[in-house]
N, C-alpha and C positions, 0 to 999 in steps of 0.2 A: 894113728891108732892108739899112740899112749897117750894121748888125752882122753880118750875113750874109758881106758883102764884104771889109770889115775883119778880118774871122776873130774875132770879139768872143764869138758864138754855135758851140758845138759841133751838128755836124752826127754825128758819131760814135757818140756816146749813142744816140740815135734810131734811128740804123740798129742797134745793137749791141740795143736792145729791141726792134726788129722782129723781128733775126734771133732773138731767145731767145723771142718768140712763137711762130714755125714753130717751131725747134726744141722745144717744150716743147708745143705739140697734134699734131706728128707720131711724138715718142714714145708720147702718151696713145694716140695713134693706133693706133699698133704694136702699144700693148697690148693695146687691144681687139680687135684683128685677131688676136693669137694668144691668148686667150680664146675666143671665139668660132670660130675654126676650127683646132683642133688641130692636127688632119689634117695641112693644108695647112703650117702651118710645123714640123712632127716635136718636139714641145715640149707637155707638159703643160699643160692650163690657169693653174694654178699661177704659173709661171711669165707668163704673161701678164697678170696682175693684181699681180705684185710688180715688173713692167717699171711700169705705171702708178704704184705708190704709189711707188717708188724711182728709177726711171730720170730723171726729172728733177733730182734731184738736184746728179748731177758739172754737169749742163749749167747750173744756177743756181751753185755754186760758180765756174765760169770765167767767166762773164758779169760776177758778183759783182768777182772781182778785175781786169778787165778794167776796170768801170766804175769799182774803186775809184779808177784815175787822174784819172778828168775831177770826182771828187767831191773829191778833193786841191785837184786844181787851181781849183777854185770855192771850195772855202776858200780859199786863198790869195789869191783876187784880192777876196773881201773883207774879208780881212787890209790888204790892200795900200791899198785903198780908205778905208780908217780915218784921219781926221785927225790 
């Protein structure tokens, strides 16, 4: 708990792979929702089944470089930590 208070522990991460969980089942989401009922979103099924294999995607690349900071920064601090 006092690496928690000490800021020793990233808290950032965790929330940044929560957020990339919703986002990444609400597009599978979305896909299957325009799959499934054409109609209702004016859009080919097609199109609803290449949102799922693809739409995740961009949203894995921003998380990616997002996270690559705190994965920097954890090298370094066992760089640092080296006798």
């Amino acid at each position: 708990m006092s690496d928690f208070f000490n800021f020793r522990s990233m808290v950032a991460p965790m929330i940044l792979k929560l957020f990339f969980a919703i986002l990444f089942f609400g597009v599978v989401g979305l896909g299957a929702y325009m799959t499934v009922n054409p109609m209702a979103t004016g859009t080919p099924p097609w199109v609803g089944v290449m949102v799922i294999l693809f739409g995740w995607v961009p949203i894995r690349v921003v998380f990616e470089l997002a996270m690559l900071n705190f994965s920097i920064h954890s090298e370094l601090v066992k760089i640092s930590n080296k006798p």
